[in-house]
N, C-alpha and C positions, 0 to 999 in steps of 0.2 A: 486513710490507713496510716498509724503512725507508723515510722520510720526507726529502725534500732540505732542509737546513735553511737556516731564513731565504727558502724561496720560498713565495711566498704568489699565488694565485692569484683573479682577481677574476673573477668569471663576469657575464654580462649587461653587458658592458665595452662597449658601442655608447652606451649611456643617458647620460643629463644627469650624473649623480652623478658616475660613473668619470671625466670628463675632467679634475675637482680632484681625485679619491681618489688616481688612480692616480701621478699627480707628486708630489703630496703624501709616501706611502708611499714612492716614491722617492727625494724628499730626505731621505726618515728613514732610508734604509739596508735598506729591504725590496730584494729578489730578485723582482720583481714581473711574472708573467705573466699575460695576460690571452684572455681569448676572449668570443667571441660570436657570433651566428647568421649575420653577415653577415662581409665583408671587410675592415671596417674595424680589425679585431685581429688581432695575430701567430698565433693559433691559431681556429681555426672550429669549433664544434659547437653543433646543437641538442640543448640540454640537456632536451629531452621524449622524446628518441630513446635508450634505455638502453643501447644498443651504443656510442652517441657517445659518452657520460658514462665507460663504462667503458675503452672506447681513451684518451680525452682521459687520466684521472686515472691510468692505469697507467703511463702517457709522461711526464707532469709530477710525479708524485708530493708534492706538493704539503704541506708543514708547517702552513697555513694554506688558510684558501678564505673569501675574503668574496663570497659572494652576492645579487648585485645585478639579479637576474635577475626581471623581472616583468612581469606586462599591467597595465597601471597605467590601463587606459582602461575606466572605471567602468560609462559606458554602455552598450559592446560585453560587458562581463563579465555583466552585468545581460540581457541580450538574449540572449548564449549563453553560457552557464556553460561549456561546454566550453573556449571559449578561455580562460575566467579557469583551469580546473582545468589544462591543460595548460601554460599562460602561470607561470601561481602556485604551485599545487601538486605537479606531475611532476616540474620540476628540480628541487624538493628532495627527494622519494622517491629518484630516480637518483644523488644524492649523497650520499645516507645509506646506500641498499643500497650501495654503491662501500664507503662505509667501514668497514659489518658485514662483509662479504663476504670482503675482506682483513683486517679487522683492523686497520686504519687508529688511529693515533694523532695522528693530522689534525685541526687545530680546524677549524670551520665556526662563521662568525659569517654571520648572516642578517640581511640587511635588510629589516625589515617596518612597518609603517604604522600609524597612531596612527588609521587610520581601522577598526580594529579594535574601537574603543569606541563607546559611545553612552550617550545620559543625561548628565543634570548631571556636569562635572565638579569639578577637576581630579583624572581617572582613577587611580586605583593599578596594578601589573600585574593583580592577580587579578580585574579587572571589566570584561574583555572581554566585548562582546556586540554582534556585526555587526548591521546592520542593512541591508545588501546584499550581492549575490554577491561582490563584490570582497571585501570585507571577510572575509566567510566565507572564502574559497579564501586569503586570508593568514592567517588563522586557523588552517586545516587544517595549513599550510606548515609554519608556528610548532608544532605536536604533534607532526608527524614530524621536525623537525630536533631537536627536546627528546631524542630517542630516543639521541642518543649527544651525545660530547663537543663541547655548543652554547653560543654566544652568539647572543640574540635580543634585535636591539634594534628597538623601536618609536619612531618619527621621523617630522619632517616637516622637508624641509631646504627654504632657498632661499639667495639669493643670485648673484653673478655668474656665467652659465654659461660654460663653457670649449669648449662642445660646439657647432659651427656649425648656425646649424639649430633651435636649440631654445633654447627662451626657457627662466628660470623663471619663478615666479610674480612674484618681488621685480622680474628682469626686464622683466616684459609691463606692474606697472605703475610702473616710472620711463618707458619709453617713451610709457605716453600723456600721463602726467604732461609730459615733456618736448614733447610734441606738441599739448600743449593739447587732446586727444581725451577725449570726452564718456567716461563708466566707471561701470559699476555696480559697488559694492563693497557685501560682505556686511555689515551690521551682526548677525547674529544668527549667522552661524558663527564659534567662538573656536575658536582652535588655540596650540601653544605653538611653534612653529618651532625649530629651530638653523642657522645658519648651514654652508655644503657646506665650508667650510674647516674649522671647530671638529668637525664630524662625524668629518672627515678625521684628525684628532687622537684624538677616541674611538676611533676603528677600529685607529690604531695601538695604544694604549692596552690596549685588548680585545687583540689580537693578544699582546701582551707578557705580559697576565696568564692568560690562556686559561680566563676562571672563566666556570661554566655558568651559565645564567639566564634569565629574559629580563627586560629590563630597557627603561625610558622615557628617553629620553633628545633632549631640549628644551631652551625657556628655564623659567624662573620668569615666576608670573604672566603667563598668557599673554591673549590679547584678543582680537577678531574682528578680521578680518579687513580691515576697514573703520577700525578704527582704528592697523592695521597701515598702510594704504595712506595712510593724513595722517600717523602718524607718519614714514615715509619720507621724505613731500614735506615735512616739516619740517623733518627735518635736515638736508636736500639744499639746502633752499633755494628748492623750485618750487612756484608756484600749483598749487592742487589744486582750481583753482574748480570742472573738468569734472569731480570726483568726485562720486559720489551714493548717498547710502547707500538702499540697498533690501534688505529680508527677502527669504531665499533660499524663506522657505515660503511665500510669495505668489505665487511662479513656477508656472502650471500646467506640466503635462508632464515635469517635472524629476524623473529617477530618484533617489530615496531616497536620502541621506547625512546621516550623524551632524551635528548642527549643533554638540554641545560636544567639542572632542578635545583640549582642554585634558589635560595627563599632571605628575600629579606624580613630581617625578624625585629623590627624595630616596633612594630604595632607589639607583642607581645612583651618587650621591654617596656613600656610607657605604661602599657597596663598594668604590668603585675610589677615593675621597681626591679626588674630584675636583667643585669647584666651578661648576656651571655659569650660561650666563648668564643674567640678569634678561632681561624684554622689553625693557627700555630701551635695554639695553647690548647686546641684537642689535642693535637700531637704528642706537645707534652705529658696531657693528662694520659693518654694511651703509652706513651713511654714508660709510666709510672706503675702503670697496669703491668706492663707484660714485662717490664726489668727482675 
């Protein structure tokens, strides 16, 4: 089956990410369609329903597919794995049988979660090891999209959302920061974040060179979280008096999550020539955002 070229198609396009992906890939000259379970995009399908997966991709035929398609709500994953497997792992089964089936010469670049690992880091790819369901069922995703021609990148993005309705993380705390609102922030979870616009660039990036892998892709030297949220209020300009640093392992009741997801990202530098940023210079680059 030939492939339309130059379209690229973003699955799970309702979510926080796709509202900078999708303009982003636009201004770079992609052919960009999009769908999702709901109204809110030009085409509609549940991507857990294999009838849908294979109408949608026979119609669009598609040169590219970034999926973005996830349950990303850790707690409900953790209490029913079925939502995390059908949320996480089914849409990407039904887009890899789509591309065995034809014969597809279709990239699939997948976007999956740095919460993948666990243990001191900062991680390499080959030291994944979940330590909840969430984690597992992106885990699972990441084998079966390996099966044909894939890009698997593990992230954690934030920054300004474009998506009404939905905060990110960088979002939730300049608001209380600006509001003077009391905030508990982790000191003991470290992550290495990227910003949804520099992501935006890897995705075209990946798209243009179509090499398989899966790869980390962050800043350098990443930090907790806590000191992600005064670096903020730092550049910004705002009191962070109502910040308060609290251990996330002190919280009873709290479902299970990796406290280090710090990712060294040096195997995706080598590959693709591309330097990515320090923590600092996220900072910066979100100072510039929200100034």
């Amino acid at each position: 089956m030939s492939e339309r070229s130059n379209c690229v198609l973003v699955t799970g396009a309702g979510g926080l990410l796709s509202a900078t992906l999708i303009p982003e890939l636009k201004g770079l000259g992609h052919q960009v369609v999009a769908t999702s379970r709901d109204a809110s995009t030009e085409l509609r399908c549940n991507l857990a329903d294999a009838d849908e997966v294979l109408q949608l991709l026979d119609r669009v035929r598609p040169a590219g597919i970034v999926n973005l398609a996830a349950a990303t709500n850790v707690d409900q994953c953790e209490t029913d794995p079925r939502f995390a497997l059908m949320g996480n792992l089914k849409p990407v089964e039904n887009i890899v049988s789509w591309m065995l089936m034809r014969g597809s010469s279709c990239h699939l670049l997948h976007i999956s979660t740095d919460q993948v690992y666990s243990g001191p880091g900062p991680h390499l790819e080959a030291e994944a090891f979940p330590v909840n369901v969430y984690g597992l069922s992106k885990l699972a995703a990441e084998l079966v999209a390996a099966r044909v021609n894939a890009t698997i990148v593990r992230t954690n993005f934030v920054g300004r959302s474009e998506r009404q309705g939905r905060e990110s993380l960088s979002d939730w705390m300049i608001r209380v920061l600006r509001h003077h609102e009391p905030a508990n922030v982790y000191e003991d979870v470290l992550f290495s974040p990227i910003t949804m616009r520099g992501l935006s660039r890897v995705v075209d990036l990946m798209l243009a060179r179509r090499v398989s892998g899966t790869f980390n892709v962050g800043s350098h030297e990443g930090k907790s979280k806590a000191d992600f949220a005064f670096g903020l209020a730092y550049r910004l300009g705002i009191p962070a008096a109502g910040l308060r640093r609290v251990r996330a392992e002190s919280l009873s009741g709290r479902i299970r999550r990796p406290a280090d997801m710090r990712m060294n990202v040096l195997n995706f530098e080598h590959e693709f020539g591309v330097k990515l940023p320090t923590f600092d210079q996220l900072l910066d680059e979100l100072g510039v955002e929200y100034e």
